[in-house]
C-alpha angles and dihedrals in degrees: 000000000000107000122201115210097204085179089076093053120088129256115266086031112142110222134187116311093029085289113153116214112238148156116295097229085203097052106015096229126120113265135151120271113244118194098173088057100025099230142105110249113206098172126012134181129216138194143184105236124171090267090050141259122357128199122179121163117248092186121043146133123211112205121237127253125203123227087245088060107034087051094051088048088063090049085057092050100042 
């Protein structure tokens, strides 16, 4: 398994899949910004299977939500 440290890497960086590295507002520390997931990936591992290549974060960090927001998000679904 190849692993990537995006914590090393410095803020404003573009990473793979068009990601920017910036600072994780719940830990403080330098990841790359994940829209599809919604987290903040600091270390991510990644590995040639027969169905190609797989890449799952080891290290991330999801931002909370609070039950205000989260219910106002459904409103905005239904």
């Amino acid at each position: 398994m190849l692993t990537e440290d995006f914590t090393k890497l410095p803020v404003g960086a573009v990473v793979s899949q068009a990601r920017t590295i910036v600072r994780c507002p719940i830990c403080l520390r330098r990841g790359a910004l994940d829209i599809r997931q919604r987290r903040y990936v600091h270390v991510e591992g990644s590995e040639i299977e027969a169905e190609g290549m797989l890449v799952e974060p080891i290290d991330s960090c999801a931002p909370v939500v609070s039950h205000s927001a989260s219910a106002a998000a459904l409103r905005r679904v239904g």
